[in-house]
C-alpha positions in Angstrom: -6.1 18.8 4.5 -2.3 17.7 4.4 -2.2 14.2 2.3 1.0 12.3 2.9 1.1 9.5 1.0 2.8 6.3 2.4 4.1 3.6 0.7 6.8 1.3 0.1 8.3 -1.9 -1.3 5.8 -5.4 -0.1 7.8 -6.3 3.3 9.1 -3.0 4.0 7.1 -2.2 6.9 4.4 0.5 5.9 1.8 -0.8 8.5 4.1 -0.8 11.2 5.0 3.1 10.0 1.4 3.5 9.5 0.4 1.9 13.1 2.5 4.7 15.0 1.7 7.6 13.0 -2.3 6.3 14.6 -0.4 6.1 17.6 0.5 10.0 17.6 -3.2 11.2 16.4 -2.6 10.9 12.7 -5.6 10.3 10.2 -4.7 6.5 8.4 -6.3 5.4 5.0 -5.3 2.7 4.2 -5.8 1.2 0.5 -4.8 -2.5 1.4 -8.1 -2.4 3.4 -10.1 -0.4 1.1 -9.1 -3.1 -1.5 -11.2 -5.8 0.7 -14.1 -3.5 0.8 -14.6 -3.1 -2.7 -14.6 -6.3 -3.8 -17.4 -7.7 -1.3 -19.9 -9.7 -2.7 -22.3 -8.4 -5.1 -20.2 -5.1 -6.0 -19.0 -3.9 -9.3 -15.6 -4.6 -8.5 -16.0 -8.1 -7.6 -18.4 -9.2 -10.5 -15.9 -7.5 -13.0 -12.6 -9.6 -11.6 -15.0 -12.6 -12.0 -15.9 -11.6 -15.6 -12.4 -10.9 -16.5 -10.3 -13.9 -14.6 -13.1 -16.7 -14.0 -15.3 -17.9 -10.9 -12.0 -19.7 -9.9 -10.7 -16.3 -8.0 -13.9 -17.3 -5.3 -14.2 -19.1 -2.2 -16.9 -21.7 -1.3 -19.3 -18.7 -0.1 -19.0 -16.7 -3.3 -15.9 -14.7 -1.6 -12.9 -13.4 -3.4 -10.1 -15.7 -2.8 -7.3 -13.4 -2.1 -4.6 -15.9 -2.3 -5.6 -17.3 -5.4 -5.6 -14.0 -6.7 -2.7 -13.0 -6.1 -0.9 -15.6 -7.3 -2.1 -15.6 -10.4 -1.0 -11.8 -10.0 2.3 -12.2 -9.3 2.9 -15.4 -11.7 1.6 -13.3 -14.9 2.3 -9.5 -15.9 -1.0 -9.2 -17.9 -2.9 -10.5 -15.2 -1.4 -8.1 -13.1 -2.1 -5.2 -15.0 -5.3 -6.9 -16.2 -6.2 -6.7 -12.6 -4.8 -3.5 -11.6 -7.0 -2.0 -14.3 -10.0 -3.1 -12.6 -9.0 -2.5 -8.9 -7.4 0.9 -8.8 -10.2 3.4 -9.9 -12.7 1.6 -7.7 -10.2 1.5 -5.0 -8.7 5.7 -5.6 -12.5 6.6 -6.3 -13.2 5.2 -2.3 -10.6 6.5 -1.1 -11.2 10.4 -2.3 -14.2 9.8 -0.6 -13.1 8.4 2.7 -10.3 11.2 2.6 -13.1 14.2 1.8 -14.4 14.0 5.2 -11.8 11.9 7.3 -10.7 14.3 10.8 -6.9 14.7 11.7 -4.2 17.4 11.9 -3.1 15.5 8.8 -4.1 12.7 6.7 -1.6 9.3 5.8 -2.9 7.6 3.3 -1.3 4.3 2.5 -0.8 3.5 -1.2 1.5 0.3 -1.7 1.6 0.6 -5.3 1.6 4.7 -5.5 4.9 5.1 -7.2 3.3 2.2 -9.6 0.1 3.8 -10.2 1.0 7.3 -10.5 -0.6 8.4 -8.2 1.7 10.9 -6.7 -1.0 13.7 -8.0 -3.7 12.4 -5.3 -1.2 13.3 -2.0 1.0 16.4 -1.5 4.4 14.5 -0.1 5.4 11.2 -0.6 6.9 9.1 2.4 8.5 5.8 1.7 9.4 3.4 4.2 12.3 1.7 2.9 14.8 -1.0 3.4 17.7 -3.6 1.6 16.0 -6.0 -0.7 17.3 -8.5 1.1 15.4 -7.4 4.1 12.6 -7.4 2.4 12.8 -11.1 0.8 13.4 -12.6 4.3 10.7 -10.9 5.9 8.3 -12.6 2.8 10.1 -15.5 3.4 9.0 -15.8 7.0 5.9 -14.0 6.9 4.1 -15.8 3.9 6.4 -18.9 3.9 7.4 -17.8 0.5 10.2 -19.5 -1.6 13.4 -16.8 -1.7 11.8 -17.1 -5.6 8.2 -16.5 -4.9 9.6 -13.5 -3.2 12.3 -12.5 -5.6 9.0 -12.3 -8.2 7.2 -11.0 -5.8 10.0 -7.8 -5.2 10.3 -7.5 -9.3 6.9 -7.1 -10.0 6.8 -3.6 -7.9 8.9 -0.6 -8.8 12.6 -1.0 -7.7 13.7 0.9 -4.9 15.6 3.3 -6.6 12.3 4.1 -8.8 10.7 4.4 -5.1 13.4 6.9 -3.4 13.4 8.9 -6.6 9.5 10.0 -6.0 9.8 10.3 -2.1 9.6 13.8 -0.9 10.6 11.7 2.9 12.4 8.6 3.4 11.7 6.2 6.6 14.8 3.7 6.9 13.3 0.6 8.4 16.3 -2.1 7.9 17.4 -1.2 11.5 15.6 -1.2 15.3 12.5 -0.4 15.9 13.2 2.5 18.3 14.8 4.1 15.5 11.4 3.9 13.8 9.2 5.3 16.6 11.7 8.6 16.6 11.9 9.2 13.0 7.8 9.1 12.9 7.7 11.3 16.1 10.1 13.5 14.3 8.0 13.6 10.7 4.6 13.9 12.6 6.0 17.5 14.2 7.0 18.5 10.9 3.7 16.9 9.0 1.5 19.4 11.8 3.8 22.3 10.6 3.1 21.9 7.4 -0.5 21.6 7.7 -1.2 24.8 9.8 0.6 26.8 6.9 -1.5 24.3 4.2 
């Protein structure tokens, strides 16, 4: 099976990408909700955050408090890789098995923090949706009511673009119109089901 992997700067756009390569018959993993289903209660993942970062990461109900983790994320570097350490086996591990018997003509598996992680070994192209910082930091801004500095650290604690573009075997441009979007994913897709007939 033909592994893109998709990923891209926080803001950039991935799950709109990701939304119309469903919309033309595509296989879509993606990580951001494998992340929530790891940590439900009473799973390995979820009791080692706890152990690691304190029962103030839960909710009333015994939850993980997403937002509270993520700020603490993105306020502290050793948290963040603290973190990371914990998350990202549990969440690649699920993910190998989703993908080992998920249908398609090809499989796009979304990996925010792939260029991060290293994980370019775990797909066979990478796609990145890209767009101007800027973009990006007014899209947090209105989407998460972020400060322009909350998502200035936000932007610095991922890989920089360049860093990005460097590993991507594709590049989506998403600082424009969305029609220009929906062709440039029709256009990938027909090459994508090339490339996995002769995979």
């Amino acid at each position: 099976m033909l592994r893109i992997g998709l990923t891209g700067g926080i803001a950039s756009g991935k799950s709109t990408v990701a939304d119309l390569f469903v919309a033309r018959g595509a296989t879509v993993l993606d990580t951001d909700v494998i992340a929530r289903e790891v940590v439900v209660p009473g799973s390995h993942a979820l009791a080692a955050l706890v152990a690691a970062q304190g029962g103030g990461i839960l909710d009333d109900e015994g939850h993980l408090d997403r937002a509270e983790l993520r700020r603490r994320i993105f306020a502290d570097a050793v948290t963040r890789r603290e973190v990371e350490s914990i998350l990202h086996p549990e969440i690649i591990r699920e993910l190998e098995r989703q993908a080992g018997f998920a249908p398609g003509p090809y499989q796009v598996l979304v990996i925010p923090l792939l260029v991060e992680a290293g994980l370019e070994h775990v797909v066979d192209r990478v796609l990145v949706v890209d767009c101007p910082e800027e973009a990006q930091i007014g899209r947090l801004m209105a989407r998460d009511r972020a400060s322009r500095e909350d998502a200035m650290r936000m932007l610095d604690s991922q890989a920089t673009r360049e860093r990005r573009l460097a590993a991507a075997d594709d590049v989506i441009d998403n600082g424009g119109a969305t029609t220009d979007l929906t062709a440039r994913v029709a256009e990938l897709d027909r090459r994508y089901r090339i490339l996995a007939r002769q995979h």
